[in-house]
N, C-alpha and C positions, 0 to 999 in steps of 0.2 A: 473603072475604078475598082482595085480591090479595098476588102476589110478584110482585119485583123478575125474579127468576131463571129464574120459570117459560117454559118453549120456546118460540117463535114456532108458530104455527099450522103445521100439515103444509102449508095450501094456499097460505102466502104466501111468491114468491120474491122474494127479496134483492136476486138481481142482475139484474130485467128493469126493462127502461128502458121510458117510458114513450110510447106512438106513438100514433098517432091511431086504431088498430086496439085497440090494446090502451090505455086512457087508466088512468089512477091510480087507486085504489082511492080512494069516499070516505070521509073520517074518520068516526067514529062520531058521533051526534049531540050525546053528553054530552060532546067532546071541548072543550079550552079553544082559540082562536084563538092563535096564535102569530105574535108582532112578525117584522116583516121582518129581518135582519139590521143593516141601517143604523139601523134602530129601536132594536136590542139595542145598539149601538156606540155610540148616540149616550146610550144610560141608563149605561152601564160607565163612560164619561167623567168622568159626572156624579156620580156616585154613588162614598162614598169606599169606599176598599179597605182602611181601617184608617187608624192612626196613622203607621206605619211605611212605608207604600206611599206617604201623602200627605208625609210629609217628603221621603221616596226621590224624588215626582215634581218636589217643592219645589228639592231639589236639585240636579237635572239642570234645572231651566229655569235656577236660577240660574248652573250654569257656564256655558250657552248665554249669559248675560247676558254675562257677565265676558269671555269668549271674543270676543264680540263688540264692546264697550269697549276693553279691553285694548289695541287696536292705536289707537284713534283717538286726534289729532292734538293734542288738547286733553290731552286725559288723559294721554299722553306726556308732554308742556310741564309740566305741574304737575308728574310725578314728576320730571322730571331739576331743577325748581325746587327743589321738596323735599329733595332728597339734596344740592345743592348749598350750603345754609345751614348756617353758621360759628355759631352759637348755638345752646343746646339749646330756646330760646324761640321764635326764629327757624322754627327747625325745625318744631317745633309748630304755629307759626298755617299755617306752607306746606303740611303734611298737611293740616291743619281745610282748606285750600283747593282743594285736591289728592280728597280726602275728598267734597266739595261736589261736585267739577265729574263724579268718578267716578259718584254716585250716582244725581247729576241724569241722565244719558244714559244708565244703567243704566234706572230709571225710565219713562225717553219709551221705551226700549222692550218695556215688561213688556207683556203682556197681558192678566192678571188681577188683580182688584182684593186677591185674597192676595199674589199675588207683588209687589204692591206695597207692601203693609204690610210684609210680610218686608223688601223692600228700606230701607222706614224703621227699622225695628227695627237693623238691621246698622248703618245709616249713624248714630245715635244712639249706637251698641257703640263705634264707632270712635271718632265724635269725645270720645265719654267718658273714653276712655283717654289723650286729648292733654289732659285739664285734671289740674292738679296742685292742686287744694283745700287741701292742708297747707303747702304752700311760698311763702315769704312773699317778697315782689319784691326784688330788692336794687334801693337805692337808685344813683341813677346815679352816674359819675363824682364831677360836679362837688361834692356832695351828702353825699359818705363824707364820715365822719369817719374822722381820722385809723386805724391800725393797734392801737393799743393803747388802751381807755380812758382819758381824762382822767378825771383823782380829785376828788370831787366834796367841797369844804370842807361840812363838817355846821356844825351852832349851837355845836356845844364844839369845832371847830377841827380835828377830827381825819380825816384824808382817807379817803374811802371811794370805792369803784371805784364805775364806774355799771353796772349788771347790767341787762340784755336782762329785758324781762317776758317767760314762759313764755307758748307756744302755746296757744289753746284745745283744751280737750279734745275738746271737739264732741258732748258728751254731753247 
C-alpha cells in the first residue's frame, strides 16, 4: 500500500539541477508518460469545468463582443435612430432594427459555434420583447370613427350602443 505522505527517499535531492555530469534520475519503468504542458493547456481549454465556469467563460467572450460593437458606426446610427422616434410603434420596429444590425457584427465576430448560438438566443430575447401580441392596431386617422358610439337602431326600434367584441383569451 502506498501513501500520499510518506518522505522522499534519504538519497534524493530536491534542489540539484540537472548537468551533464550529474544527468536526471530515470523515471521508474511502471511510471505513466506525462503530456507536455501545451498538451495539458490545450485539454483544460477543451474540456468543461462545469456549468458555472462554462457560463462565467460564455460571459466574459460576450462582454468582449459588446465592447467591441458598441463603438461602431452602424450600431451608433441605429441607437440615436431608435431613441429619436415619436411613436411607441415607431420605436419598436427601430429597435427590431437596431437589434438586427447589433447582433449581426456581434455574430461576424464570435468565434465559437456556442457563442454563436448564445448570440441567437439573446437576439430572439430582445426582439420578443418589441412584439406586443395582446394589442390590437388602432385604426388610422382617416378610418376612426367618431369619439362616442353611434346607437345602433335594433328590429323593435329601441337604440342600442355598439360594444367592441372582447379580446381573445388565447387559451
Amino acid at each position: 500500500m502506498t501513501r500520499g505522505q510518506d518522505a522522499a527517499q534519504s538519497t534524493v535531492d530536491l534542489h540539484a539541477k540537472a548537468t551533464p555530469e550529474n544527468p536526471p534520475a530515470p523515471l521508474p519503468a511502471n511510471s505513466p508518460e506525462l503530456p507536455e504542458l501545451s498538451q495539458l493547456d490545450e485539454i483544460f481549454k477543451q474540456t468543461s469545468l462545469g456549468k458555472t465556469a462554462d457560463d462565467y467563460r460564455m460571459h466574459v467572450e460576450w462582454r468582449k463582443l459588446q465592447n467591441q460593437v458598441t463603438n461602431d458606426p452602424a450600431v451608433v446610427a441605429a441607437k440615436k435612430t431608435a431613441a429619436s422616434a415619436r411613436t411607441d410603434l415607431e420605436k419598436r420596429k427601430r429597435l427590431g432594427d437596431y437589434y438586427k444590425i447589433y447582433y449581426e457584427r456581434m455574430q461576424a465576430l464570435a468565434a465559437t459555434p456556442e457563442m454563436k448560438a448564445a448570440l441567437d438566443g439573446f437576439k430572439a430575447g430582445h426582439l420578443g420583447m418589441l412584439l406586443q401580441p395582446r394589442v390590437r392596431p388602432t385604426p388610422s386617422p382617416s378610418l376612426a370613427p367618431s369619439a362616442t358610439p353611434a346607437p345602433v337602431a335594433t328590429p323593435a326600434g329601441s337604440p342600442i350602443e355598439a360594444v367592441e367584441p372582447p379580446l381573445p383569451s388565447g387559451r
